[in-house]
C-alpha positions in Angstrom: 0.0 0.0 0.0 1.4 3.5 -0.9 2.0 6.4 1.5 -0.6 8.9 1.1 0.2 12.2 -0.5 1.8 14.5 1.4 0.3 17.9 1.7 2.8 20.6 0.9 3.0 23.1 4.1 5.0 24.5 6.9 5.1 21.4 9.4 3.9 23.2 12.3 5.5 20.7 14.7 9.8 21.7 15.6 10.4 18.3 16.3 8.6 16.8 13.0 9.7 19.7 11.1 13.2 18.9 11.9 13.3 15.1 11.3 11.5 15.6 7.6 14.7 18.2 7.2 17.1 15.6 7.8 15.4 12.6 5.3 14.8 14.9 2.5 18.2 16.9 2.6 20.0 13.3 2.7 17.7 12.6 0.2 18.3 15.9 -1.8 22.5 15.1 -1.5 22.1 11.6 -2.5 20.3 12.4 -5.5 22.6 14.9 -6.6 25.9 12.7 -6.0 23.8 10.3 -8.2 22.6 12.3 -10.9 26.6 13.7 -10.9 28.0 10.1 -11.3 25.1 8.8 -13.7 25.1 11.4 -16.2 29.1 13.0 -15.7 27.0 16.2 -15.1 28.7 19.2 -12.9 26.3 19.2 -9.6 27.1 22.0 -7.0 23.8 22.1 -3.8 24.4 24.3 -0.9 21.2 23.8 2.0 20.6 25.8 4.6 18.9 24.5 7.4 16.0 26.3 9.5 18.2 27.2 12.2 21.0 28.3 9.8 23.4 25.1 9.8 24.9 24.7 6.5 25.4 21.6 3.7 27.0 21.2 0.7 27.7 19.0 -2.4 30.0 19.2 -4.7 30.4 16.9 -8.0 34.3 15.5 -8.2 35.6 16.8 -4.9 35.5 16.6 -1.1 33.3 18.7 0.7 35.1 18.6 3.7 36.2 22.3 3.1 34.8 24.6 0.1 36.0 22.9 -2.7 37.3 24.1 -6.2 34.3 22.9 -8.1 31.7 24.5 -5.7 33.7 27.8 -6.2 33.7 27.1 -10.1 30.4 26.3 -10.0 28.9 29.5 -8.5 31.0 31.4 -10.7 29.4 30.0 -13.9 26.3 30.2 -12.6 26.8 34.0 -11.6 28.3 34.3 -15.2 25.4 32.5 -16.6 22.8 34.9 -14.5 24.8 38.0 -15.3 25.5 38.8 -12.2 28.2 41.0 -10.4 31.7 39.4 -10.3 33.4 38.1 -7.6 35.5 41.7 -7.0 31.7 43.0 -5.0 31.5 43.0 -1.0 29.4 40.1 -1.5 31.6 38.2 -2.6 34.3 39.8 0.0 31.2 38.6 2.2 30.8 35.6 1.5 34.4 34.6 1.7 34.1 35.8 5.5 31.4 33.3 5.8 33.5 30.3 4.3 36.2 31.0 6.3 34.3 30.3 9.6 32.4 27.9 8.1 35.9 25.8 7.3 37.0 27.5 11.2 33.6 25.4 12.7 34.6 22.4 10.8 37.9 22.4 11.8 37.1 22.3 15.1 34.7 19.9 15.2 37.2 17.6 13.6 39.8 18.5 16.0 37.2 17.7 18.7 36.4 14.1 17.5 39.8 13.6 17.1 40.5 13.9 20.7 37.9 11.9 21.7 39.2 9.0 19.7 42.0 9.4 21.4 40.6 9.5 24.8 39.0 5.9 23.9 42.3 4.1 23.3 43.8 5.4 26.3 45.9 9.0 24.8 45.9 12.2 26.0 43.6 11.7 29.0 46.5 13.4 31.1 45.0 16.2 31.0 41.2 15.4 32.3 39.7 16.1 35.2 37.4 13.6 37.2 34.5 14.5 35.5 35.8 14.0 32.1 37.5 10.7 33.5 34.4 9.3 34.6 32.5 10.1 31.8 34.6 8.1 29.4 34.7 5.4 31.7 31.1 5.1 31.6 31.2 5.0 28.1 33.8 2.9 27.7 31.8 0.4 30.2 28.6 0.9 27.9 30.5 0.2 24.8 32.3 -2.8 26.3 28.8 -4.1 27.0 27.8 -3.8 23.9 30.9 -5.5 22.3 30.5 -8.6 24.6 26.9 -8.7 23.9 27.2 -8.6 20.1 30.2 -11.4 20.9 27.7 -13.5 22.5 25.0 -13.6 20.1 27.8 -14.5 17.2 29.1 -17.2 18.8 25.1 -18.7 19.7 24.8 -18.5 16.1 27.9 -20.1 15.1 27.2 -22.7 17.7 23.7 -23.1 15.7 25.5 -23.4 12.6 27.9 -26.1 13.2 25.3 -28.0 14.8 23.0 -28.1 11.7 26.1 -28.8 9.6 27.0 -31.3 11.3 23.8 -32.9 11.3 23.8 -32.7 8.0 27.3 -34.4 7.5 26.2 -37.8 9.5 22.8 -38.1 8.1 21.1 -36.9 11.0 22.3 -39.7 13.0 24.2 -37.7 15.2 23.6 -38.3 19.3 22.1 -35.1 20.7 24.1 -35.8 23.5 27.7 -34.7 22.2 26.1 -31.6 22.4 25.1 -31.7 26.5 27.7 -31.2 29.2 26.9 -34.1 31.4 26.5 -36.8 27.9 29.0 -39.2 29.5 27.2 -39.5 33.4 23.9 -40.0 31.6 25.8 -42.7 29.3 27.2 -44.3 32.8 23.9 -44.2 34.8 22.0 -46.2 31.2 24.6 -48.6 31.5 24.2 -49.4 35.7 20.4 -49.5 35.1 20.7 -52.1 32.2 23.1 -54.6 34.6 20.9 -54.4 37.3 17.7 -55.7 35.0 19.7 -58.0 33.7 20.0 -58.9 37.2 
């Protein structure tokens, strides 16, 4: 059954509003990097988000920092339009923005960084308690979450090798090479047959 048309207005709802920004920008980007791959077309997108975050796309180059081909872009689109050059305070303007854009970005990345770090053990010299116990906790957490995943891999492995080697014998394989106590319960059959015979 399809989804029902969706009626084109402001989403009134800040939570709703923001999670419909999310799918359809990723949306908007992956269509773009698709369209620039499938057709060797030259794709520049820049998205603004409600509460002024910015994104980018750029066909053919990184977009971890403004790249070449966004700047080329825009300027053959602003030659195209017939607008000013690139000598205006817009421009002058916009170049301010970039830079703290690429600033922002740079330390994000210098952020994440660190906190990679922190989680193999370098450069926690230099936290206090606070931070200390923080990463501990998520380091517990994560741990957690590695021995649980660990578990479930090795049940189905277990589950795995158990069918396979069902299937090797024929299915004539005794269930009990697979319980712990196999040779007691083998033992006690063997007493209780000697005594009937008895």
């Amino acid at each position: 059954m399809g989804r029902g048309k969706v009626e084109l207005k402001r989403i009134e709802n800040p939570t709703r509003r923001q999670v419909t920004f999310s799918k359809r920008r990723n949306g908007l980007l992956k269509k773009a990097f698709e369209l620039s791959i499938l057709c060797d077309a030259e794709v520049s997108l820049i998205v603004f988000s409600p509460t002024g975050k910015f994104y980018q796309f750029a066909s053919h180059e990184s977009v971890v920092l403004l790249p070449p081909m966004m700047e080329r872009t825009i300027a053959r689109y602003r030659s195209e339009a017939g607008l000013s050059g690139p000598n205006d305070h817009s421009h002058t303007r916009s170049l301010e923005f970039w830079r703290r854009e690429i600033e922002e970005l740079q330390k994000t990345i210098n952020e994440t960084e660190a906190k990679l770090r922190h989680c193999i053990g370098e450069d926690i010299e230099m936290l206090g308690m606070k931070e200390l116990k923080q990463l501990e906790r998520q380091l517990k957490a994560g741990v957690e979450r590695v021995r649980s995943k660990k578990q479930r891999s090795i049940q189905e492995e277990n589950a795995c090798l158990k069918k396979r080697l069902h299937e090797l014998h024929g299915g004539n394989i005794s269930s009990r090479i697979w319980e712990p106590n196999a040779r007691k319960a083998i033992q006690l059959r063997t007493i209780d047959d000697g005594s009937h015979l008895h």
